[in-house]
C-alpha positions as CSV (number, residue, x, y, z in Angstrom):
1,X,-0.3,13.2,-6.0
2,X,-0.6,11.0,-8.7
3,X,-4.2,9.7,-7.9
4,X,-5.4,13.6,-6.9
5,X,-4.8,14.8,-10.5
6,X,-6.4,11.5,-11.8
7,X,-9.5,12.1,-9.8
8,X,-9.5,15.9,-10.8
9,X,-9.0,15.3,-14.3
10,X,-11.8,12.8,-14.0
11,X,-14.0,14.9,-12.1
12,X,-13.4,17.8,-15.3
13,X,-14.0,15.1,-17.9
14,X,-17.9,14.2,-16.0
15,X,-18.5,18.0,-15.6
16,X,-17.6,18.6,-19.1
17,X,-19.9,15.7,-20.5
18,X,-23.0,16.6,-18.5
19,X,-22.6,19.8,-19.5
20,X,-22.1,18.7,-23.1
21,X,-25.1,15.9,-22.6
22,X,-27.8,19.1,-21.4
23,X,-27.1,21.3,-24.1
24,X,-27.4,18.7,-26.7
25,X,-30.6,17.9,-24.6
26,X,-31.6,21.4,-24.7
27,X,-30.9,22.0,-28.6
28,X,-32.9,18.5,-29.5
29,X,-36.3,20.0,-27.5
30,X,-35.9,23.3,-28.6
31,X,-35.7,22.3,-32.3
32,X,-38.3,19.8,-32.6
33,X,-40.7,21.4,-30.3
34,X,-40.5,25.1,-31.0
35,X,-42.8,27.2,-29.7
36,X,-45.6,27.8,-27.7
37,X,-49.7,28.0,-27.9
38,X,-51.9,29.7,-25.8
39,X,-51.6,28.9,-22.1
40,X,-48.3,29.6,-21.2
41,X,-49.5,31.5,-18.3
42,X,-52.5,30.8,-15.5
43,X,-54.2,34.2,-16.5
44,X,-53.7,36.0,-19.9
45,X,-56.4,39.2,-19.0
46,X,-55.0,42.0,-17.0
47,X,-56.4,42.4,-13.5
48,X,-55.8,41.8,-9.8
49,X,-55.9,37.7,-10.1
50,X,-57.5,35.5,-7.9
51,X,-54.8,33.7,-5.7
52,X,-54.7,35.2,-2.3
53,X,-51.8,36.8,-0.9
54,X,-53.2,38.6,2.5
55,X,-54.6,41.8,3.4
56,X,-54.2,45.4,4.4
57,X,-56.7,48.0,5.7
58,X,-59.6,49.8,4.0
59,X,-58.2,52.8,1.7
60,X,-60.1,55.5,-0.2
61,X,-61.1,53.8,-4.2
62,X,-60.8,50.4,-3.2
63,X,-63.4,47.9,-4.5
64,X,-65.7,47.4,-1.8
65,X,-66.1,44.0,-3.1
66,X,-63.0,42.9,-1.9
67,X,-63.6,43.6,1.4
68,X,-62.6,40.8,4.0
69,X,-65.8,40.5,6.4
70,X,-64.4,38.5,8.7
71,X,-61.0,40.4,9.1
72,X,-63.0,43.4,9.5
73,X,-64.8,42.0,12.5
74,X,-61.9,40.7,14.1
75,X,-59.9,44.0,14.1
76,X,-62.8,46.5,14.1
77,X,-61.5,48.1,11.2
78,X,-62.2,47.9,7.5
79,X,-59.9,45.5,5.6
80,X,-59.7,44.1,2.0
81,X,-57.9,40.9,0.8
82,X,-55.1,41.4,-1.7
83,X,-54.4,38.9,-4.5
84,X,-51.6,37.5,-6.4
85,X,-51.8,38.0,-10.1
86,X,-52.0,34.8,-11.8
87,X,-48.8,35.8,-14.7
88,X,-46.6,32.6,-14.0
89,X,-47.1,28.9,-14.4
90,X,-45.1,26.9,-11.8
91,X,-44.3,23.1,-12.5
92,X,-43.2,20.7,-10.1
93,X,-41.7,17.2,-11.8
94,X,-41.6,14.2,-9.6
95,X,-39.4,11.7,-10.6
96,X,-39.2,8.2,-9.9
97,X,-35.4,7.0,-9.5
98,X,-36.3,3.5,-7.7
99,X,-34.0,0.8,-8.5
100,X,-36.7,-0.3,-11.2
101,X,-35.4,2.4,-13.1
102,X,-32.4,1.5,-13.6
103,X,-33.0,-1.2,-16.4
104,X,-33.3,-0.5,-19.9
105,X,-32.6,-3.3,-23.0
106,X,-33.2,-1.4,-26.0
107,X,-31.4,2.9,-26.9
108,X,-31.0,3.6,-23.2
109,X,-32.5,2.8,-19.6
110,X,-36.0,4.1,-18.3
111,X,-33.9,6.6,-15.5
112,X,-32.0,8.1,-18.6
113,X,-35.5,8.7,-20.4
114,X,-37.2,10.3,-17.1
115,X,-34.7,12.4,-16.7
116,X,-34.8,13.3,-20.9
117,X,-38.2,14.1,-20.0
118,X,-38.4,16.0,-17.2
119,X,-36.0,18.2,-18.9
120,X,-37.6,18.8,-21.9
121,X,-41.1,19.9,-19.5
122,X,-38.1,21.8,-17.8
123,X,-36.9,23.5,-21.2
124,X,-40.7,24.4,-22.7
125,X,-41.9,25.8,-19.3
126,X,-39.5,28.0,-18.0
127,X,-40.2,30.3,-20.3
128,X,-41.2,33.6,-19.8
129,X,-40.4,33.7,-16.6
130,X,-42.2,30.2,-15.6
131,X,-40.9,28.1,-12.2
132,X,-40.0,24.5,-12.5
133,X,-39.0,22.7,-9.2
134,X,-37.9,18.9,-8.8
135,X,-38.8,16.2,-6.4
136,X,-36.8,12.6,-7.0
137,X,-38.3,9.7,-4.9
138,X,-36.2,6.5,-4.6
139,X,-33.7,7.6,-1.9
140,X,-33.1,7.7,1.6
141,X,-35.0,10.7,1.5
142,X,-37.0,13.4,-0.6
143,X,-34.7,15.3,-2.7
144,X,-35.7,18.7,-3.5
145,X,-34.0,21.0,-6.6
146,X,-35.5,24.3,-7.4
147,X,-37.3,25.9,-8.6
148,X,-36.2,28.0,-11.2
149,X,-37.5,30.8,-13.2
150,X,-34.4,31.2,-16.1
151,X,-32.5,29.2,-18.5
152,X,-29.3,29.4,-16.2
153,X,-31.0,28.6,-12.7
154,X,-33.0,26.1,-15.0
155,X,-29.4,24.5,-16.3
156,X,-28.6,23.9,-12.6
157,X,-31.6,22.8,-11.6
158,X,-31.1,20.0,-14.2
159,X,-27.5,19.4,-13.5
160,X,-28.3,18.7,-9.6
161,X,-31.2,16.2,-10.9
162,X,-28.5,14.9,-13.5
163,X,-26.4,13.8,-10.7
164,X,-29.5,12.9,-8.5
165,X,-30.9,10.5,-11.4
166,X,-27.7,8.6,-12.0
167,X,-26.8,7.8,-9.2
168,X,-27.6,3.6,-8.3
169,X,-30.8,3.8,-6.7
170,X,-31.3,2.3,-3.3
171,X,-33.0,-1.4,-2.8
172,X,-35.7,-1.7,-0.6
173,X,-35.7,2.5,0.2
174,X,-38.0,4.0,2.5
175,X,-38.9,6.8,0.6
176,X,-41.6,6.3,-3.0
177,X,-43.5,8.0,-5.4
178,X,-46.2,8.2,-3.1
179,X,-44.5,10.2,-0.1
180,X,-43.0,12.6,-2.8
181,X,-46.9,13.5,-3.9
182,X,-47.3,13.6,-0.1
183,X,-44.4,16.4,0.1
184,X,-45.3,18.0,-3.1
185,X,-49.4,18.7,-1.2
186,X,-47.7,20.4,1.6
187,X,-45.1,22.6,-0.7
188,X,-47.2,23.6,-3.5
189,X,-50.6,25.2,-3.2
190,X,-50.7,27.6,-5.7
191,X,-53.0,26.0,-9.1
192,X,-50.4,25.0,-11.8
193,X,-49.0,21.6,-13.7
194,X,-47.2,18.3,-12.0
195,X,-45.5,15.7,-13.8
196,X,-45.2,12.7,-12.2
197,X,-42.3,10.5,-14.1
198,X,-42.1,6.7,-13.0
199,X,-42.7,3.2,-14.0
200,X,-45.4,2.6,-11.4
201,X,-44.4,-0.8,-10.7
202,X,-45.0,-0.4,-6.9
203,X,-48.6,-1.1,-5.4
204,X,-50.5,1.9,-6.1
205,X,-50.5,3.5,-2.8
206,X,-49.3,6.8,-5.4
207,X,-53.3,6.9,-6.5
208,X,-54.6,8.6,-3.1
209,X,-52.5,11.7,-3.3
210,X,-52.6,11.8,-7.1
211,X,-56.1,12.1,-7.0
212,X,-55.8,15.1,-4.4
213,X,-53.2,16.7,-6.7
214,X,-55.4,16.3,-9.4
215,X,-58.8,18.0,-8.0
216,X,-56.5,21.6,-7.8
217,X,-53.4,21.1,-10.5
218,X,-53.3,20.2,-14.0
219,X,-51.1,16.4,-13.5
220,X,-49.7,14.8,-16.0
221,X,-48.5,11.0,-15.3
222,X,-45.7,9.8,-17.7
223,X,-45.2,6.1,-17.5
224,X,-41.8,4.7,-18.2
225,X,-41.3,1.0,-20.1
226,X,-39.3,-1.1,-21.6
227,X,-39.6,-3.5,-24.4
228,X,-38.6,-6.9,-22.4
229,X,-40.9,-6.0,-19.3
230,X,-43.6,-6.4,-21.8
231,X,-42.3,-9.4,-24.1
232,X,-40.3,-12.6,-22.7
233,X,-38.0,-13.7,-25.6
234,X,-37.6,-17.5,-25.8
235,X,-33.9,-17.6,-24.7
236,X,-34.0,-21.2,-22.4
237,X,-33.4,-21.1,-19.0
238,X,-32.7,-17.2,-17.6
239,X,-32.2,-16.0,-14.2
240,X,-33.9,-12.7,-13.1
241,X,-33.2,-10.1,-10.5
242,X,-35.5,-8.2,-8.6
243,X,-34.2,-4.8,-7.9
244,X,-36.3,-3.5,-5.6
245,X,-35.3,-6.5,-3.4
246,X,-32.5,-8.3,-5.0
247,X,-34.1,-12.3,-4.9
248,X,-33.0,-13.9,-8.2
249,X,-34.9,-16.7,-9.8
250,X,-34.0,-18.9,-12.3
251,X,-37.1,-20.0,-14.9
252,X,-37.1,-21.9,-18.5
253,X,-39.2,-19.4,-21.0
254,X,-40.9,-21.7,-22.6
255,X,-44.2,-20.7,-24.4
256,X,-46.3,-21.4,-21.8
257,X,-44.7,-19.1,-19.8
258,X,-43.9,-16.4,-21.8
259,X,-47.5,-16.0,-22.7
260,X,-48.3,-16.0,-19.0
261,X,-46.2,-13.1,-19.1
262,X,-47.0,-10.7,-21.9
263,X,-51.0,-11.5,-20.3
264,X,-49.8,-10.4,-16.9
265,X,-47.9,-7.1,-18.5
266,X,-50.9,-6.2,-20.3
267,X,-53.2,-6.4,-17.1
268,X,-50.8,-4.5,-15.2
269,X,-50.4,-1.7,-17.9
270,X,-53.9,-1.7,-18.2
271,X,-54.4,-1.3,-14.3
272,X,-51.9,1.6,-13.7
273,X,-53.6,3.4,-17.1
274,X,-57.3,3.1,-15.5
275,X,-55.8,4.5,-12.0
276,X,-53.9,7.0,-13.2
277,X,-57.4,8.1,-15.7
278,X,-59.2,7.9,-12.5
279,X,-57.4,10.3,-10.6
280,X,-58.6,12.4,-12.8
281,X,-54.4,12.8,-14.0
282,X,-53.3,12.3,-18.0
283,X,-51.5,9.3,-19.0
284,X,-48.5,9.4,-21.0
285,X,-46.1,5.9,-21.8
286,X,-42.7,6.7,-22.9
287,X,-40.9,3.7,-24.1
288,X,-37.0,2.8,-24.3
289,X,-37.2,1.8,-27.4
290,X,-39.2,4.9,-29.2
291,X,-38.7,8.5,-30.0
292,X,-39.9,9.7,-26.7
293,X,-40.0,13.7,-28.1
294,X,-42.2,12.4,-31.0
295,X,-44.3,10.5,-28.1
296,X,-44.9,13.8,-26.3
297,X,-45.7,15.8,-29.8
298,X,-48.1,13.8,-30.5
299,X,-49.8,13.7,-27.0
300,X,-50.2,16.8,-26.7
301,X,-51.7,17.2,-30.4
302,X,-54.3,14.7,-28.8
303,X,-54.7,16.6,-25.7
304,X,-55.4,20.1,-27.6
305,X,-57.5,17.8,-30.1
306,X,-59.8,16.6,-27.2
307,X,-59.6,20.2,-26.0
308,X,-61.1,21.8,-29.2
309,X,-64.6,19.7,-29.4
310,X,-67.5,20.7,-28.3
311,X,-68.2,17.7,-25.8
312,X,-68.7,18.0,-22.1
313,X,-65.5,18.5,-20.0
314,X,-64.4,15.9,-17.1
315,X,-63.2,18.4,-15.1
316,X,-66.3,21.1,-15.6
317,X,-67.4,20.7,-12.2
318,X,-64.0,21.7,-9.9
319,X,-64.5,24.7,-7.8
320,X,-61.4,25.9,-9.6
321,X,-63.4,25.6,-13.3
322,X,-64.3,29.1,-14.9
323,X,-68.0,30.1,-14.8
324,X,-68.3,29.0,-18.5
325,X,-67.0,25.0,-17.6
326,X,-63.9,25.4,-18.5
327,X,-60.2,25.2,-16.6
328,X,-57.4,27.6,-17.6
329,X,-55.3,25.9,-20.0
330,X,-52.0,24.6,-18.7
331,X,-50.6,23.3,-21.1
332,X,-46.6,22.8,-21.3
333,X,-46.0,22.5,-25.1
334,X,-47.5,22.8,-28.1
335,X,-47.2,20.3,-30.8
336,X,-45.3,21.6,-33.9
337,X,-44.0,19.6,-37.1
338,X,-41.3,17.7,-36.4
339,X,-38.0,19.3,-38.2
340,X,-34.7,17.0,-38.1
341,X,-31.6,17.8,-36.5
342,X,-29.2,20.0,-38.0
């Protein structure tokens, strides 16, 4: 009886801090990144939209523009297609929860900050009404939460991926980044925003259905690092675990060595930044050891910067581009000033 009330009363205590950990959470995005530009929806004219939905037959003041041809053939009767109007942006977050992620030397470890950010794009999307859904990749299996369209489905939505992110990830798992993506094709059709949240320290197997996601959504690919996977300190002989696998090795950083490191961390940041830029996603590095909401303010100011020139635009010839060259703007936040915290 003893051990039942200890497990309940530890079972309160972990409900009680993640409740306590997503509302401080919540208050820290709010505050430093109040508000929203333009582009919080798909569509900001009135009219029928453009996504299809079906159709019905022919009635009297319908455009005859909208007329389905082909339907019309089929049944011998007049038909028109009916569309979906394009009011709601829906978000789907991938995250990454690998054993990779679960190492961090400097203010926390890289699963702690993917799941910081994909609940701040959580917080400044749903909105208005917006859907954000979850995919985490690093398990036996896909895991699915959401989607959800209010600040209290929103609040579960992030609890379930709470519990999902810290839990030890799996070595040597079947399922990765890239069959997530693969899911996320089949599930989400309609045009809107992915963030994909991961280190990207696999093969890059990911780029194939990245680049797919990219040609139809807006994809944003936030890359997770920390300080020593980039810089070998010289601390003598060290032994170092693969956690994908779990082989240790013991090595003597000497300076040789260590600058045979930072060279090979700089060509393989360098590699995942020119596949991710050509997939035809945005790059974004959050770092352990940075203010990773400061790190998204000011990517989006550069985003929105690049946005406001005159110059040509990458993605002007998509069949989903406007007729004047330009995509709907999707974008999640805006940048404000930064206020402190009260």
């Amino acid at each position: 009886m003893t051990e039942q009330n200890a497990r309940a009363t530890d079972g309160v205590a972990s409900v009680a801090a993640k409740s306590a950990h997503l509302r401080r959470l919540e208050l820290d995005v709010t505050i430093r990144l109040d508000g929203m530009l333009s582009g919080d929806f798909l569509s900001v004219n009135a009219g029928p939209g453009s996504e299809a939905a079906g159709a019905r037959p022919y009635d009297v003041g319908d455009d005859a523009r909208r007329i389905d041809w082909n339907l019309t053939a089929r049944s011998l009767a007049p038909h028109v297609r009916t569309t979906e109007a394009d009011r709601e942006l829906q978000t789907w977050i991938v995250v990454d929860r690998s054993p990779s992620m679960d190492f961090g030397t400097a203010l926390c470890e890289k699963r702690d900050l993917a799941f910081s950010a994909a609940a701040a794009f959580g917080f400044l999307t749903a909105r208005h009404g917006n859907r954000v859904g979850a995919l985490v990749a690093g398990g036996p299996r896909v895991t699915r939460v959401g989607p959800a369209s209010n600040r209290a489905s929103l609040l579960a939505v992030l609890s379930k991926l709470y519990d999902v992110t810290r839990t030890d990830g799996t070595p040597s798992a079947p399922v990765d980044v890239r069959t997530a993506l693969l899911d996320l094709e089949r599930i989400f059709t309609r045009r809107g925003q992915v963030v994909v949240i991961s280190d990207f320290l696999d093969d890059d197997a990911w780029a194939a259905p990245l680049r797919r996601l990219a040609f139809r959504h807006q994809v944003v690919a936030v890359q997770t690092v920390d300080p020593r996977e980039l810089v070998l300190p010289a601390i003598g002989i060290a032994e170092f675990v693969d956690p994908e696998s779990g082989r240790r090795l013991n090595v003597r950083t000497n300076a040789a060595l260590r600058q045979r490191y930072e060279a090979a961390a700089r060509a393989r940041g360098t590699a995942i930044a020119q596949t991710v830029r050509r997939a035809g996603a945005e790059h974004l590095v959050l770092a352990t050891d940075r203010d990773w909401l400061l790190d998204i303010v000011r990517f989006v100011a550069a985003r929105r910067a690049r946005r406001g020139g005159n110059g040509p635009r990458r993605d002007a010839g998509r069949p989903d581009a406007r007729r004047d060259g330009r995509r709907p703007d999707l974008d999640l936040v805006a940048a404000a000033p930064e206020r402190s915290n009260p």
